[in-house]
C-alpha positions, 0 to 999 in steps of 0.5 A: 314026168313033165306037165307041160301046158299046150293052148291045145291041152288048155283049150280041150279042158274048157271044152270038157267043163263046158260040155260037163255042165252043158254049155253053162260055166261053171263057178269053179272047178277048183273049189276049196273045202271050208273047214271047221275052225278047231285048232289054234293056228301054230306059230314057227318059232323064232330060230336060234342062233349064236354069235362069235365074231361078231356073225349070227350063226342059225341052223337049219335041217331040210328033213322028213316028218308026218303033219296033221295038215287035216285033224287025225290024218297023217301026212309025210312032209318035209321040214326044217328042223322040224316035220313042216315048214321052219322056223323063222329066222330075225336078224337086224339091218347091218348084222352079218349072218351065216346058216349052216344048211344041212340036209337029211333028205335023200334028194338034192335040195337047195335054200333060197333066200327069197327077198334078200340082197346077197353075193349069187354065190350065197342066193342059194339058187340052181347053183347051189345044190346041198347034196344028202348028207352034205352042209352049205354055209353061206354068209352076208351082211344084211342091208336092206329095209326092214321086211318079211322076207321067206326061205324056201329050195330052188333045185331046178325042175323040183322046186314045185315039188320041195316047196308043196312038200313043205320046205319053207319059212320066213325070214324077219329083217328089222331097222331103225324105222321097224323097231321104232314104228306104231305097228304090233311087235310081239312075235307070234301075238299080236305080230302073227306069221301066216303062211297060206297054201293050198294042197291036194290030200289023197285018200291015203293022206298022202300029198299030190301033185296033179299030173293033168295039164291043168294051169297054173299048176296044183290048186288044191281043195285043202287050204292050210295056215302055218300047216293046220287046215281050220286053224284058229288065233287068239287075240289079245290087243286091239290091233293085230298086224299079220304077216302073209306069205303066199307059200303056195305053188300055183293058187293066188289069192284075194286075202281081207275081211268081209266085214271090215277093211284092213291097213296095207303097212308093207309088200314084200320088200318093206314098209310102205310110205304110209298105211293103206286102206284096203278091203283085201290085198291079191297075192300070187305065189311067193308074195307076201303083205303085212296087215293090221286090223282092228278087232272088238273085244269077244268078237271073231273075224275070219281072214277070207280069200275072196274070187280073186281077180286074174286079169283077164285069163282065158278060164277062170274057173280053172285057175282058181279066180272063181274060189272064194273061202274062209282062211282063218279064225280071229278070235278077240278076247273079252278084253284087249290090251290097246294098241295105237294106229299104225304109224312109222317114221323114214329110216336113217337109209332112206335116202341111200334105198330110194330109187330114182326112175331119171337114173335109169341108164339101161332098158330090157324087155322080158315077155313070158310065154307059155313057158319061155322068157324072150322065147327062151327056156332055162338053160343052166350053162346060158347067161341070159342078161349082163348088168353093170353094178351101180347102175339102175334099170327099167325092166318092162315086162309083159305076159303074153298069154291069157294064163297066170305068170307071175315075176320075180327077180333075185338080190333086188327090190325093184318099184312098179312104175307103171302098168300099161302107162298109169301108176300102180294101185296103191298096193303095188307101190310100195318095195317088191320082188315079186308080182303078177302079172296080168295078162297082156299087160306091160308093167315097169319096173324099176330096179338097181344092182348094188354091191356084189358082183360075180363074172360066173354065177348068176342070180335068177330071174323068173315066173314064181308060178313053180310048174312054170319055173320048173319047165324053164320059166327062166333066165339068168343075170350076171351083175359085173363089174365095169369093164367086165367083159362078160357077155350074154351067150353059153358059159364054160364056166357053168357048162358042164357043172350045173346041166343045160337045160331044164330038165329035173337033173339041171342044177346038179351034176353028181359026176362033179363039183356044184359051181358056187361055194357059197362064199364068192369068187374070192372064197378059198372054202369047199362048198360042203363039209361032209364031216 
């Protein structure tokens, strides 16, 4: 059933919590519950791979499971290669890399490689549906700046739903300037994953997705850390650096410590110029930020989402921006190994990564409505935008609407120029692939398209609030070649093999074969292996 937002739906809500409490606003009507912080916060384990001819081979299995999310209540998830979440996988910049995707599941699913530069063909988008029983194979060559990046389905119109289930991980790059850096390196001690995410726990134990028109989609009163709700980590070094990834569908948060600052040391793309002094970082939905902070021997801190500032939005005490919560439970032994403040050096790429605004050669206007993009929904068999490769563009996008929407842009890394014509916060300047959007707002971004090109399949471009993206909060770019004569308009080739429109069938056709191999135009490898 399709949750679709009206002004009308969202202006009777109002109205119905006003009268609720008289006339008076209330604080929040999303409020989270604080739990008791008894379990050690699970770590997802480095995944393993083999190497033969010269390419890093993971496995990954999209299967169902039951997770204690809430201590003795079992609830059904899904996971990979295990009952929630998956583990991460690490490779290093100029690596080449394939995963055998396989999966048990009994619905079409997909992996996306959030973050990452890669042939359309292996992106792991809309176009590139994993049946039930089926494997997907897709292989690149990392190049691009140490980062934490995540993997998590993108099947249109069930995105929202795989991802709130549990389908997600993360996914470590390093380099030259990474291993190098002052920063905390032991994965999974003072090198922590934090996967944050809210959900909707019914008396059954099940997981729900509220069906109630509310915006920006399911904010949940249960918040839980790599799948445990009151989680709890040990400390054993002077600094620790955390890894956050907003993992949820719709909530944003304010993530810090109430009684101390914290060091910014990357966005989603990678490291920062230098560390930044912050008293917390504001996520939406499939940002990440590495963090480090300082601790005392024998002391907790607890990592706090704070009233998180939504930009102006008509109701924000039924977005979330009013919540404020206890995330998780730092505790520092009596002793602490020392660690150094944080530091790093350029690496050996910067030159070729740095971006350049006096190149820009093309711009584009994107607005995002209630759930269109320049007035359109998602349209499977539609290219939306033509890019040149090698070239570099400013994207100036604005949401048009007093609501949370959220940007985010396949195969690049793009710059934030500018908001409304002044220069970022410091925590918007550095390397990013997705970013919220305030309301009424126009933010700059700048971004290149290197590499790869394709004249059929097309990466994606769209709203990470997941309803919104599911409801056709989306559009599609095509990277070609020079000369190419693709141009934006209905595809033949997509047509027909991948739906065209944005309803929960768009993306997989059973009656045919799913357009993309997963090895590009020139690949001559079946899409699955049913073996």
């Amino acid at each position: 059933m399709t949750r679709r937002w009206t002004a009308v739906a969202a202006l009777a809500a109002v109205v119905t919590a006003l009268a609720a409490g008289c006339g008076a606003i209330p604080g929040s009507v999303t409020p989270v519950d604080e739990p008791e912080f008894s379990r050690e916060l699970p770590i997802p384990p480095l995944a393993e791979s083999t190497v033969a001819d010269g390419v890093r081979t993971f496995r990954l299995t999209a299967q169902e499971g039951t997770t204690e999310l809430l201590p003795g209540v079992e609830t059904p998830t899904w996971g990979f290669d295990g009952a929630y979440l998956g583990p991460t996988l690490r490779a290093e910049r100029g690596e080449k890399v394939a995963v055998e995707v396989a999966n048990d599941l009994d619905v079409t699913t997909s992996v996306h490689w959030h973050g990452m530069h890669l042939p359309a063909a292996m992106d792991g988008g809309p176009h590139q549906p994993v049946e039930p029983g089926a494997t997907w194979r897709p292989t690149w060559t990392i190049d691009q700046p140490a980062a934490t990046l995540w993997y998590h389905p993108h099947p249109h119109g069930e995105t929202e739903e795989h991802v709130y289930r549990g389908l997600a991980g993360l996914f470590l790059l390093d380099d030259d300037a990474s291993r190098a850096a002052d920063l905390p390196q032991e994965y999974g001690v003072d090198d922590v994953p934090v996967v944050v995410q809210d959900k909707v726990i019914g008396d059954d134990g099940r997981l729900v997705l509220k069906d109630d028109g509310g915006e920006p989609g399911t904010l949940g009163g249960t918040v839980v850390t790599n799948g445990v709700a009151g989680a709890y980590q040990r400390v054993t070094t002077e600094r620790v650096r955390v890894r956050l990834l907003n993992g949820s569908t719709a909530r944003t948060y304010a993530l810090g410590f109430a009684d101390r600052e914290m060091d910014l040391v990357a966005t989603d793309g990678g490291l920062l110029d230098a560390p930044v002094r912050l008293d917390h970082v504001r996520l939406a939905p499939g940002e990440r930020a590495e963090v480090v902070v300082a601790m005392e021997p024998g002391e907790t801190a607890r990592l706090r989402s704070s009233e998180a500032d939504l930009g102006g939005v008509a109701a924000p005490f039924a977005m979330g921006g009013n919540d404020a919560f206890d995330v998780l439970e730092l505790r520092a032994a009596d002793e602490l190994a020392p660690s150094p403040e944080p530091s790093w050096g350029r690496s050996r790429h910067a030159a070729e990564d740095a971006l350049h605004e006096e190149d820009a050669t093309v711009t584009r206007t994107f607005d995002l409505d209630e759930r269109t993009i320049n007035g359109e929904r998602m349209d499977a068999g539609r290219i939306d935008e033509v890019a040149t490769v090698g070239s570099t563009e400013v994207w100036e996008v604005r949401n048009t609407i007093p609501m949370p929407h959220s940007f985010h842009v396949h195969d690049v890394q793009f710059r934030v120029l500018t908001i409304d014509g002044q220069a970022p916060p410091p925590e918007l300047a550095g390397p990013k692939d997705t970013v919220y959007l305030e309301p009424r707002r126009t933010y700059r971004l700048l971004l290149r398209f290197e590499d790869y090109t394709d004249d059929v399949l097309p990466y994606m471009y769209h709203c990470h609030m997941l309803l919104h993206e599911d409801e056709g909060m989306m559009g599609q770019l095509l990277v070609v070649e020079p000369g190419s004569d693709a141009r934006p308009g209905p595809s033949a080739a997509l047509s027909g093999r991948g739906g065209h429109d944005a309803g929960h069938d768009a993306g997989h056709d059973a009656s045919g074969p799913a357009v993309g191999d997963g090895y590009g135009p020139r690949g001559a490898a079946a899409l699955h292996d049913h073996g």
